[in-house]
C-alpha beads as a LAMMPS data file, in Angstrom:
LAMMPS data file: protein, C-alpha beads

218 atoms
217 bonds

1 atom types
1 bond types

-500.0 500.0 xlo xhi
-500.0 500.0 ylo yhi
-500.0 500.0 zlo zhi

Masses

1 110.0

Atoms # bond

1 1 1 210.832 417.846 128.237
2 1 1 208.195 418.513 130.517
3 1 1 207.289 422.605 129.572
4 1 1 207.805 421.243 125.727
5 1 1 204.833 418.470 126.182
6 1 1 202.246 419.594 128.847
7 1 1 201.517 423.043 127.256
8 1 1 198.261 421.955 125.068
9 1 1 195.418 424.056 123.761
10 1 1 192.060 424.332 125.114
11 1 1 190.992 423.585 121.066
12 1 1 192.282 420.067 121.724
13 1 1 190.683 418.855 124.993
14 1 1 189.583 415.886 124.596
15 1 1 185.856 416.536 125.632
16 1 1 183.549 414.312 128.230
17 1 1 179.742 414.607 127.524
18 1 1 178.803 412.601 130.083
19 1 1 179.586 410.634 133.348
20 1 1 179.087 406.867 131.949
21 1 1 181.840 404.362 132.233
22 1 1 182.995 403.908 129.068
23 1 1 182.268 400.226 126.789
24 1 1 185.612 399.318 127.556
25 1 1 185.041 398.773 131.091
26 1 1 182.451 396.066 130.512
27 1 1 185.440 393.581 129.859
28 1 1 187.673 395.126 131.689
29 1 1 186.087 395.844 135.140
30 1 1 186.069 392.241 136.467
31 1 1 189.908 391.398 135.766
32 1 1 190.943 394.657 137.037
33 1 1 189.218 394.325 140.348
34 1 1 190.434 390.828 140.460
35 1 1 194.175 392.076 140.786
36 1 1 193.065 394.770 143.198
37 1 1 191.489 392.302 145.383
38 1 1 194.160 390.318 145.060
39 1 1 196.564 393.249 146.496
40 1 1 194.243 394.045 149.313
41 1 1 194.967 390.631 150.853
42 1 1 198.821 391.055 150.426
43 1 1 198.180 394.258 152.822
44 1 1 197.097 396.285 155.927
45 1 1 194.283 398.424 155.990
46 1 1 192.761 400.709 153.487
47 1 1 194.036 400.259 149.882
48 1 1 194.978 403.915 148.201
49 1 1 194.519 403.881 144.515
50 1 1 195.878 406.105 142.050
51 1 1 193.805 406.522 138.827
52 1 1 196.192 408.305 136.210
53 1 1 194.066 409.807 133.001
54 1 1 190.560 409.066 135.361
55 1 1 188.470 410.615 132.136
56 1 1 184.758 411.223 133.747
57 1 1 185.870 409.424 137.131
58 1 1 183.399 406.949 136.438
59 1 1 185.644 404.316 137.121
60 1 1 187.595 405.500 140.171
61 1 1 183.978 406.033 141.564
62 1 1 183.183 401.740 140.670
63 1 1 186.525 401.069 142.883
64 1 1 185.963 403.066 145.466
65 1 1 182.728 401.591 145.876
66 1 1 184.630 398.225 146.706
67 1 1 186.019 399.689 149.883
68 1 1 189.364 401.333 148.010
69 1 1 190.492 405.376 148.758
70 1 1 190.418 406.496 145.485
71 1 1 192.406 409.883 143.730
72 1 1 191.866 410.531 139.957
73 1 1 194.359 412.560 137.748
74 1 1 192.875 413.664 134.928
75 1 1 193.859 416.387 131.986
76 1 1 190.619 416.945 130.668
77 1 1 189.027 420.148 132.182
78 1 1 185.772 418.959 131.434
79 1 1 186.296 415.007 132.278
80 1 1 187.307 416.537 135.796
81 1 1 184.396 419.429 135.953
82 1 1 182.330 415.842 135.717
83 1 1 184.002 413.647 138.131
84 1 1 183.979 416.237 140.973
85 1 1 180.121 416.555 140.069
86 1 1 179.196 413.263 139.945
87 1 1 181.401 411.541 142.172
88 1 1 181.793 413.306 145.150
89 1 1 183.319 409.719 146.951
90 1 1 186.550 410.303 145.202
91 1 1 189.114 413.333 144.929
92 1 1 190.085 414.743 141.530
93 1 1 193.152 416.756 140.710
94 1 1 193.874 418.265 136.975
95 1 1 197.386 417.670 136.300
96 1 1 198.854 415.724 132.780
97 1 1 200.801 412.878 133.206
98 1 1 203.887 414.530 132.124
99 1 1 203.699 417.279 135.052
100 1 1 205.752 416.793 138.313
101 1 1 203.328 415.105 140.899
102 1 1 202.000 417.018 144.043
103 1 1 203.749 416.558 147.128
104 1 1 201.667 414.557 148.645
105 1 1 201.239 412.039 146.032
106 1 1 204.895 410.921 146.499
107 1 1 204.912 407.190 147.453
108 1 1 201.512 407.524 148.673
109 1 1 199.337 404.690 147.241
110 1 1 199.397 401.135 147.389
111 1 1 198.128 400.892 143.502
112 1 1 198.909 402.919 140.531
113 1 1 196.490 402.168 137.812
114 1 1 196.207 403.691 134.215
115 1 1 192.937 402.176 132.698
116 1 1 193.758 401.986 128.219
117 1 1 195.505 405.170 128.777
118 1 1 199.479 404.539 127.614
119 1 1 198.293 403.624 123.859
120 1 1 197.528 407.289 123.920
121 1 1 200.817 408.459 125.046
122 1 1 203.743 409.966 122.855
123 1 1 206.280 409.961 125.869
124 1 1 204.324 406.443 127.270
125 1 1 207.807 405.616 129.788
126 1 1 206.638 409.024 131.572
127 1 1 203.756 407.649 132.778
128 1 1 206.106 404.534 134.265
129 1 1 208.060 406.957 136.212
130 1 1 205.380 408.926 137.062
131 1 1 203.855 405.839 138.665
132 1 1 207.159 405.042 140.516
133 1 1 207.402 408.018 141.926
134 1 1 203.568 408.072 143.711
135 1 1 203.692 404.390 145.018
136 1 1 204.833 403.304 148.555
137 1 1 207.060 400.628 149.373
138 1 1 205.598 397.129 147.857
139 1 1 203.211 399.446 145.604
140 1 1 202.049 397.638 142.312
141 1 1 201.514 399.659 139.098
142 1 1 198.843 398.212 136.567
143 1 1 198.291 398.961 133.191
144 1 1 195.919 398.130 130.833
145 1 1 195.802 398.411 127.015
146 1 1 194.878 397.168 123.409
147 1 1 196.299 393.480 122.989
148 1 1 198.519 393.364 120.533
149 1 1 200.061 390.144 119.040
150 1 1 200.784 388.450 115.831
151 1 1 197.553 386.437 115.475
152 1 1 195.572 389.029 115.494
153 1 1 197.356 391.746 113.265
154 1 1 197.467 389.039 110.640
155 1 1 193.830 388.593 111.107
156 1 1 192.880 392.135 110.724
157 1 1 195.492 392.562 107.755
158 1 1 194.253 389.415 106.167
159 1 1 190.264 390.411 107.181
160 1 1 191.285 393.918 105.419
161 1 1 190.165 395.651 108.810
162 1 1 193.723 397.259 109.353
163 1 1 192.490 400.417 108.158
164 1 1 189.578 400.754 110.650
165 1 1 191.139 399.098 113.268
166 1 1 194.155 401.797 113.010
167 1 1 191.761 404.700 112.419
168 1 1 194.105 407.806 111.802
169 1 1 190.394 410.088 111.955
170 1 1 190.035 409.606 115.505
171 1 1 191.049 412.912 117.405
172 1 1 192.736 411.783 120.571
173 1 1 193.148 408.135 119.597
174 1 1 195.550 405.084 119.832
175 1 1 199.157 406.117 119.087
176 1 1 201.183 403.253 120.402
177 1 1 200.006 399.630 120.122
178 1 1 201.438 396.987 122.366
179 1 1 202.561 393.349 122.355
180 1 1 203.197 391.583 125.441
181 1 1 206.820 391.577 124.491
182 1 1 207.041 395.420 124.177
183 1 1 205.067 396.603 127.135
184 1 1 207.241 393.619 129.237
185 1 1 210.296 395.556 127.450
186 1 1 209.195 399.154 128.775
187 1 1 208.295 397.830 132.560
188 1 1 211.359 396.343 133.058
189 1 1 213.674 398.971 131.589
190 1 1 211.633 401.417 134.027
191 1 1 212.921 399.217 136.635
192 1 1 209.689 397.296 137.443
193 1 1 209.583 393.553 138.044
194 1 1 207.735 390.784 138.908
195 1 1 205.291 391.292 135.660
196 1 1 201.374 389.475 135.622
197 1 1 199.286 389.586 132.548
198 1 1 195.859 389.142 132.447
199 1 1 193.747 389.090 129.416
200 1 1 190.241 389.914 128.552
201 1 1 187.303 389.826 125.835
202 1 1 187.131 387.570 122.661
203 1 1 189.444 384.373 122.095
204 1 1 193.115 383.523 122.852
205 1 1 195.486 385.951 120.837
206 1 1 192.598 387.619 119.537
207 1 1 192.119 389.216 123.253
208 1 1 190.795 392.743 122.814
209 1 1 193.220 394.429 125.949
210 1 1 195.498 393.003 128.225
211 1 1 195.903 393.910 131.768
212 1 1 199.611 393.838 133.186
213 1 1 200.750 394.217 137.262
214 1 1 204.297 395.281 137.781
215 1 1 206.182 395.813 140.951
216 1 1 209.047 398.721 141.231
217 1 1 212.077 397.311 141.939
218 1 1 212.986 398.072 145.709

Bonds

1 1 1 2
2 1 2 3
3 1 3 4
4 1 4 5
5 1 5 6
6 1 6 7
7 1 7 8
8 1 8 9
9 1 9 10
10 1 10 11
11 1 11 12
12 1 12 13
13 1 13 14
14 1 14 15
15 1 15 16
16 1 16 17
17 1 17 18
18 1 18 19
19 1 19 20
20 1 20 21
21 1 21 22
22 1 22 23
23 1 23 24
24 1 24 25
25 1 25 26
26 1 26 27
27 1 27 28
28 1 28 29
29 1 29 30
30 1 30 31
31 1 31 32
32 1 32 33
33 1 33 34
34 1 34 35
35 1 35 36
36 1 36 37
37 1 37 38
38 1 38 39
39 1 39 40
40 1 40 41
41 1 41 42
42 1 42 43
43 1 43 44
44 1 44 45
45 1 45 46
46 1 46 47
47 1 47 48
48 1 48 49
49 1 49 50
50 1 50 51
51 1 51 52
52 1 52 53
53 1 53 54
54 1 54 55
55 1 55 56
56 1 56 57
57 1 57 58
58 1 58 59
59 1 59 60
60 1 60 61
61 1 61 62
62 1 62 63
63 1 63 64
64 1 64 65
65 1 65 66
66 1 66 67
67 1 67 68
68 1 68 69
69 1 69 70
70 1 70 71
71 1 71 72
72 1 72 73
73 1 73 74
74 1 74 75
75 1 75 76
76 1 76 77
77 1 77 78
78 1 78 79
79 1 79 80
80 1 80 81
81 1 81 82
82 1 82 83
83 1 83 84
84 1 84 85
85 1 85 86
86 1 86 87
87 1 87 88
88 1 88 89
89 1 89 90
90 1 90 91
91 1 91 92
92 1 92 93
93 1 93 94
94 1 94 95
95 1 95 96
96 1 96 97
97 1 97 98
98 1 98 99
99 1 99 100
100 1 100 101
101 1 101 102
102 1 102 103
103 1 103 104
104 1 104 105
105 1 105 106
106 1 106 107
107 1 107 108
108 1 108 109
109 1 109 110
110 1 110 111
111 1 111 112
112 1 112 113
113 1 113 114
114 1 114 115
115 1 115 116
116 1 116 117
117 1 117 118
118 1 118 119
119 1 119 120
120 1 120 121
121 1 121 122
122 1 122 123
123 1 123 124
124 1 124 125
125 1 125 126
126 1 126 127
127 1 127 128
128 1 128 129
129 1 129 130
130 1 130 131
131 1 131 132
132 1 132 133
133 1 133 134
134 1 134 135
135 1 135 136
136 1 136 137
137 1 137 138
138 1 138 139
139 1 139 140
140 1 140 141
141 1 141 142
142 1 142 143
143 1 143 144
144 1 144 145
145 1 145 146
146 1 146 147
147 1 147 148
148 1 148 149
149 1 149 150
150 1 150 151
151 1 151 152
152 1 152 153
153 1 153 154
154 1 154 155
155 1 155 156
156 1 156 157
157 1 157 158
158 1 158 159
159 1 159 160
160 1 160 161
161 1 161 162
162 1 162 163
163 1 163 164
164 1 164 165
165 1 165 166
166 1 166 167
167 1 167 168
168 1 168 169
169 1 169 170
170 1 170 171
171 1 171 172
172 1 172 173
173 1 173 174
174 1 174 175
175 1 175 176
176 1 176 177
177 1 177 178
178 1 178 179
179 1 179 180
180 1 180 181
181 1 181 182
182 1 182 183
183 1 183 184
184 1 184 185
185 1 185 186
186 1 186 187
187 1 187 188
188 1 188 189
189 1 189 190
190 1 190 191
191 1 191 192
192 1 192 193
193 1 193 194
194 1 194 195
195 1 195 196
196 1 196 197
197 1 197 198
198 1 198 199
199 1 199 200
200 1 200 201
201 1 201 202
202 1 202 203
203 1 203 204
204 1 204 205
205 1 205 206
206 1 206 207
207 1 207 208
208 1 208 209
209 1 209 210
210 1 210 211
211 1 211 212
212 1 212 213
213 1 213 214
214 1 214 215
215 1 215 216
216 1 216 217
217 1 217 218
């Protein structure tokens, strides 16, 4: 699977212009620190993160500032060209999600996080055991993505924004769109357990992403 999905033209890198966190992070920065605070208390020492699909490293660089180690993965030649320019406080390897994880990443990080980056995915369980296989014993995975629900696609079909919100124009875009149940479903047939959702921007089952912690099963 893996030589049939990684091989990808340079045509259809998905290009970074510039370092900036992206407009998703100013709802989604605050919860997602939360839960990393909340595993630095659980634990000893230095918290190592794992940032899978890093983009710019804009955001591995705002959590390392809190006091975390921080590695980015990225794809993107010129997202990582960026992030080793800009953000010199964090390390940055090229690799896709789909390739077989350096040595030393193997159950070496306390966090595996992958920041609106499986709704992108057309293989999105690889990234699951991608993440089991880099975290340490009591290691948390946490994912974030698009909320999903049945409030709010009968708003948008009802609203007639179902069109724009499922834009097929967008090069790179959304793929795979989420409900709690169905991202629940794919954690816990990877063998993760002990699911937490957060949720963040807008109202109640209208929330623009959710945020999800999941432990591997020891």
């Amino acid at each position: 699977m893996t030589s049939q999905i990684s091989i990808k033209s340079a045509e259809y890198e998905y290009q970074y212009e510039d370092s900036a966190l992206s407009h998703t992070y100013s709802y989604l920065t605050e919860p997602l620190l939360s839960m990393l605070s909340e595993k630095a208390k659980s634990g000893k020492g230095k918290l190592r993160v794992l940032d899978l699909g890093c983009g710019n490293g804009s955001l591995s660089s705002l959590i390392a500032q809190q006091g975390y180690q921080v590695v980015g993965v990225e794809e993107s030649a010129s997202g990582i060209a960026m992030a080793r320019q800009k953000f010199p406080d964090c390390r940055f390897i090229q690799a896709s999600i789909y390739d077989v994880p350096k040595a030393e990443l193997i159950n070496a990080f306390d966090v595996v996080i992958a920041v609106e980056v499986i709704e992108h995915l057309l293989y999105p369980k690889e990234l699951m055991i991608l993440a089991s296989k880099c975290l340490n014993s009591g290691g948390i995975l946490i994912i974030t993505t698009p909320y999903h629900g049945y409030f709010k696609n009968l708003l948008l079909a009802l609203s007639g924004k179902m069109d724009d919100h499922f834009t097929v124009s967008w090069d790179g875009g959304h793929i795979k769109f989420f409900s709690v149940k169905t991202l629940t479903n794919l954690l816990e047939t990877e063998g993760y357990t002990d699911l937490k959702f957060k949720f963040a921007a807008r109202f109640p089952y209208l929330w623009k992403s959710m945020l999800c912690s999941a432990s591997v099963a020891e």
